[in-house]
N, C-alpha and C positions, 0 to 999 in steps of 0.2 A: 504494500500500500504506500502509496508516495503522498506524501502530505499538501495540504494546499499551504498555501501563501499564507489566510488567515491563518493557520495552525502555526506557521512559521513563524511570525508578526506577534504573534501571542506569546508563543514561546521565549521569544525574545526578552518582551517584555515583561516575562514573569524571573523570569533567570536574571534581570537588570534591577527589578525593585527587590527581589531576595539578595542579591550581593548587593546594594542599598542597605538593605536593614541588617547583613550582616556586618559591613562595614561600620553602620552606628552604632551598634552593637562592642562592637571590637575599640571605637574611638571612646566610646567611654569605660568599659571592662580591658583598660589594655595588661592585660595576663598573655605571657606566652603561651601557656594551657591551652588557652581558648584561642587563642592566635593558629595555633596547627589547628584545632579541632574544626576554626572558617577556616582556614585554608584544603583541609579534607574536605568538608561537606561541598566548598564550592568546586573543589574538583570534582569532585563524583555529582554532582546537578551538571556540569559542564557535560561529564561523560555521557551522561544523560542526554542533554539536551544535542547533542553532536548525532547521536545515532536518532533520535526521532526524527531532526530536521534532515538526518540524511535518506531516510525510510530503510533503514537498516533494523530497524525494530518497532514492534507496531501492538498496541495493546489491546487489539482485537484477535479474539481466539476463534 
């Protein structure tokens, strides 16, 4: 399944205000702890958001 554009456009913009609020996040709790632990989670939403917008993986079974 190859995604549309909105799907794409959405995506974006969800993956843009979550590193948003984790960045805020991070600006006022600045702990190295939590420093890796955004820096993993936005990897893996990245990972995420890579293979959806590629249609490389599709959440319909």
């Amino acid at each position: 399944m190859i995604p549309s554009r909105l799907d794409q456009a959405m995506a974006i913009l969800a993956f843009i205000v979550f590193g948003g609020f984790l960045g805020i996040l991070f600006g006022y709790v600045t702990r190295w702890d939590l420093g890796i632990m955004v820096g993993i989670t936005l990897a893996l939403c990245a990972w995420d958001f890579w293979h959806m917008a590629t249609g490389r993986k599709s959440d319909h079974h």
